[in-house]
C-alpha positions in Angstrom: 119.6 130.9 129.3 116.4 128.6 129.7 114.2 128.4 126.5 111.0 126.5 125.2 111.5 123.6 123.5 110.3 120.7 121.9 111.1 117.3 122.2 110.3 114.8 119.4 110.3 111.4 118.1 109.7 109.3 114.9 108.6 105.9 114.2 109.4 104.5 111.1 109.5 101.7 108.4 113.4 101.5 108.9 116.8 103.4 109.2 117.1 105.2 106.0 115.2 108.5 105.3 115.8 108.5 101.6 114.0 104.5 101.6 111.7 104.4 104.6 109.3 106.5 105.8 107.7 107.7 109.4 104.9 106.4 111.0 104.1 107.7 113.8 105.1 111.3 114.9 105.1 111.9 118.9 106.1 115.5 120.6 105.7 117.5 123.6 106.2 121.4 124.4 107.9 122.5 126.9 108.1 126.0 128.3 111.3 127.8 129.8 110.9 126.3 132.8 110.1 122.7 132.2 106.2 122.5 132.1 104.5 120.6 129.6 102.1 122.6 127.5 101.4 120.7 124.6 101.5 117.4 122.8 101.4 116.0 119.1 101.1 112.2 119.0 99.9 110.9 115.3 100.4 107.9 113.6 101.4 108.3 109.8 100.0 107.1 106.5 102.6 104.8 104.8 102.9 105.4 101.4 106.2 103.6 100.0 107.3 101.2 101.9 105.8 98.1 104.0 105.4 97.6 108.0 107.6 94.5 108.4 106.9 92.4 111.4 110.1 93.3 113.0 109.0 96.8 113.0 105.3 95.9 114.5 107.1 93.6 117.2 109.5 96.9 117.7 106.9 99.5 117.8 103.5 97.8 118.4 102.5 99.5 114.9 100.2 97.1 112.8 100.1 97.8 109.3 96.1 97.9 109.6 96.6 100.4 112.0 98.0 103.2 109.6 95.1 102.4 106.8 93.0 105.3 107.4 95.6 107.8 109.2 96.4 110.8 107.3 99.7 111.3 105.0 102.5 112.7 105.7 101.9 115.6 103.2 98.4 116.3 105.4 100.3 115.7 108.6 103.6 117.3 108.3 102.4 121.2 107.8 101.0 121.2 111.0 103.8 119.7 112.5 106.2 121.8 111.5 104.3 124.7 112.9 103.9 123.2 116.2 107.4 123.1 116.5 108.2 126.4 115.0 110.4 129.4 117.2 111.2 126.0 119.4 114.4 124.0 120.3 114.4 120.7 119.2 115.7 117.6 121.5 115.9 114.0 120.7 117.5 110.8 121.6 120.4 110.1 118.4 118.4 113.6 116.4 120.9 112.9 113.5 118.4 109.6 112.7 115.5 112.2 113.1 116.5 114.9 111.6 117.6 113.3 108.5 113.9 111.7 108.5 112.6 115.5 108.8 114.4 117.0 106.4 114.1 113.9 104.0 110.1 114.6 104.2 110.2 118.1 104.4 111.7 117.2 100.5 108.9 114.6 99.7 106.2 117.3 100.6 107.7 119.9 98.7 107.4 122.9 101.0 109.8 126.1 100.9 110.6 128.5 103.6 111.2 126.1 106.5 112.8 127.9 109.1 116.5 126.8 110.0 116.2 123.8 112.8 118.3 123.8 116.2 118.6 120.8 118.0 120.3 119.3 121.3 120.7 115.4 120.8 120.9 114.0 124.3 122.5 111.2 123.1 125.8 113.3 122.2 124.9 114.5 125.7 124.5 111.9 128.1 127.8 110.2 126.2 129.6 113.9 127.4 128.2 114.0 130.5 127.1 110.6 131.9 129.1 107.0 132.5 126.8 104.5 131.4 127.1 100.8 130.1 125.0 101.3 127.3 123.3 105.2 126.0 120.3 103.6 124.5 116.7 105.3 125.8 115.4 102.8 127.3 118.5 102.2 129.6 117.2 105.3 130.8 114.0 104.2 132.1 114.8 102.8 135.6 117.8 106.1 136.2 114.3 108.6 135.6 111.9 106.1 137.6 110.0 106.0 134.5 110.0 101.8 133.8 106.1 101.7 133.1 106.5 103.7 129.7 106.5 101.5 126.8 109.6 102.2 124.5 109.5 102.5 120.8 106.6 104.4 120.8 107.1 108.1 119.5 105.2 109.7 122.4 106.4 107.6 125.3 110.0 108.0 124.1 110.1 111.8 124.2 108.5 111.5 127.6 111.4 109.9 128.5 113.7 111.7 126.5 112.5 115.3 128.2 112.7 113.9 132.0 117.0 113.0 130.3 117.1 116.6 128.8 116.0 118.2 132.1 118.7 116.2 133.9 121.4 116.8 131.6 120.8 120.6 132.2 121.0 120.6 135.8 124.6 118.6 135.2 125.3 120.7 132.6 124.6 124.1 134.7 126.5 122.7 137.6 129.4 122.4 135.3 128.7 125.9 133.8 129.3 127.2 137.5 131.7 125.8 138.4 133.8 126.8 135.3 132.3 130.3 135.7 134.4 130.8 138.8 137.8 130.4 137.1 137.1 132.3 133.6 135.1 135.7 132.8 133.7 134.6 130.1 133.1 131.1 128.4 133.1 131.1 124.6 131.9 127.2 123.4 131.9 128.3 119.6 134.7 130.9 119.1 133.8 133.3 116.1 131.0 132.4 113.9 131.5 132.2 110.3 130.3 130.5 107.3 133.3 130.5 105.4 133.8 127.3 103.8 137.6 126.3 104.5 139.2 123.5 103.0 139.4 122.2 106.6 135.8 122.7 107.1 135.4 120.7 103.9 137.8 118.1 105.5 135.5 117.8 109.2 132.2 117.5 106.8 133.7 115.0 104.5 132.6 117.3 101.2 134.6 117.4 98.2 137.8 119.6 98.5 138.0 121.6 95.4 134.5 121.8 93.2 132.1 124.0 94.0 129.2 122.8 96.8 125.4 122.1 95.2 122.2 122.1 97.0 118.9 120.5 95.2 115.7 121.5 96.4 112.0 120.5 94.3 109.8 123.2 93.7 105.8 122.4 93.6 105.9 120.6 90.3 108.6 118.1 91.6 111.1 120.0 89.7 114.8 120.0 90.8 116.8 122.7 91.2 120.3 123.1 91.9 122.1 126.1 93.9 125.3 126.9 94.6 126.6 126.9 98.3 128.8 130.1 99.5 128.2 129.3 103.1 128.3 126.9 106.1 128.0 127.1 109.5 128.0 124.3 112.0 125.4 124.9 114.5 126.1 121.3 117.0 127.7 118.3 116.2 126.9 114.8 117.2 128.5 111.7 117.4 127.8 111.0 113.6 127.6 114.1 111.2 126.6 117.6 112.3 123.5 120.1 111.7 124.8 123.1 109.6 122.7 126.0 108.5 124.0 126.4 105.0 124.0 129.9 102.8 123.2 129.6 98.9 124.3 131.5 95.8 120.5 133.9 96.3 121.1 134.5 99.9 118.8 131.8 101.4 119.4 130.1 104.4 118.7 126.3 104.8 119.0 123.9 107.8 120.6 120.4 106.7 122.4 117.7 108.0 125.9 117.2 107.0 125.2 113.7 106.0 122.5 114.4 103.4 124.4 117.8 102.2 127.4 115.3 101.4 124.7 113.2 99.5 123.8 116.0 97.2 127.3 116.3 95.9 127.3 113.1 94.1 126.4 113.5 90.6 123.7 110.7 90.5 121.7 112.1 93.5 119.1 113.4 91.8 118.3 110.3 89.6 118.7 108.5 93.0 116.1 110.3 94.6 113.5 109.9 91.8 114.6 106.1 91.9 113.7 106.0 95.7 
């Protein structure tokens, strides 16, 4: 079934979400059936970390051009609500998620609804033969050579026109397949039982108990047990899991930073960073 989404992108100071920060936020809302109804493009305050020139030459970002932009602390409330009740897509959406969730920490906000994302990287590598998956070999395939890449709202332009084609593949396949089963199950049962197996596919330790640190306003850490994980899509590298703690709460994470929270210097790590 056909359902809104929204497809995003971040700029940002470098490739680690724990070190570097986002500078420029860029999305557009889709409805079911593929009309644009909305956009968010906003450049980003940096706060702890510098604009290099590679990044400028990358992104066309100056750092004189993020002076007097809002932070991400202003910023990211009412981005979160614009993409709220929405499916997420992005090009490689384990680097942007892990940028999300990393500043959804730094702000401090609670009750963040679990995130679902489609990464159309993981896609076009299933579904398409190309030399190389990177966005911008996409360009001239979607007729769409005149956007600028590395810039957050250009690139999910371009990334939307490559989710709407990997659907019509995709429900081609679906059809097909129809004909010669009743009934297509992709997931099999869902569960959150954490299996030494499961443990095993994450990469998470095999026999302590599994933590989860979240700051409370005051910058406080806490840590909670986890009972549960489920694996909601995975991607080339890592996986998005919805996670179940010791109080019943349900928390969206990637596998990647959930297998950085079970070191036992992560929390002086994060106040280091």
């Amino acid at each position: 079934m056909k359902e809104k989404y929204v497809v995003f992108d971040f700029e940002t100071t470098g490739f680690s979400a724990q070190k570097n920060e986002i500078i420029q936020i860029g999305a557009v809302k889709y409805d079911e059936n593929d009309v644009e109804i909305a956009r968010f493009n906003q450049l980003v305050k940096n706060q702890r970390s510098y604009v290099s020139s590679e990044i400028t030459k990358l992104t066309g970002i100056r750092p004189a051009d993020l002076l007097n932009q809002p932070t991400l602390e202003e910023i990211l409330p009412k981005f979160l609500a614009f993409i709220k009740d929405h499916l997420l897509v992005a090009h490689n959406a384990p680097f942007d998620v892990s940028f999300l969730y990393q500043a959804i920490i730094d702000c401090a906000l609670s009750g963040v609804e679990a995130f679902r994302v489609y990464d159309t990287l993981t896609e076009s590598k299933r579904l398409l033969t190309m030399s190389s998956y990177a966005l911008e070999n996409f360009k001239s395939v979607l007729g769409m050579e005149e956007l600028r890449s590395h810039d957050a709202l250009n690139d999910c332009l371009i990334t939307a026109k490559l989710y709407q084609y990997l659907q019509k593949i995709e429900y081609s396949e679906e059809l097909a397949f129809a004909k010669e089963a009743d009934q297509l199950d992709l997931f099999g049962e869902m569960t959150d039982e954490i299996t030494v197996e499961l443990r095993r596919e994450l990469h998470l330790p095999i026999t302590k108990a599994l933590v989860y640190y979240h700051q409370d306003e005051q910058r406080r850490w806490h840590r909670l047990e986890v009972v549960g994980i489920h694996i909601e899509r995975t991607y080339s590298t890592g996986a998005s899991l919805t996670i179940r703690l010791y109080d019943g709460e349900k928390v969206a994470i990637h596998s990647d930073f959930l297998k950085e929270m079970q070191k036992a210097n992560f929390v002086s790590q994060m106040e280091e960073d």
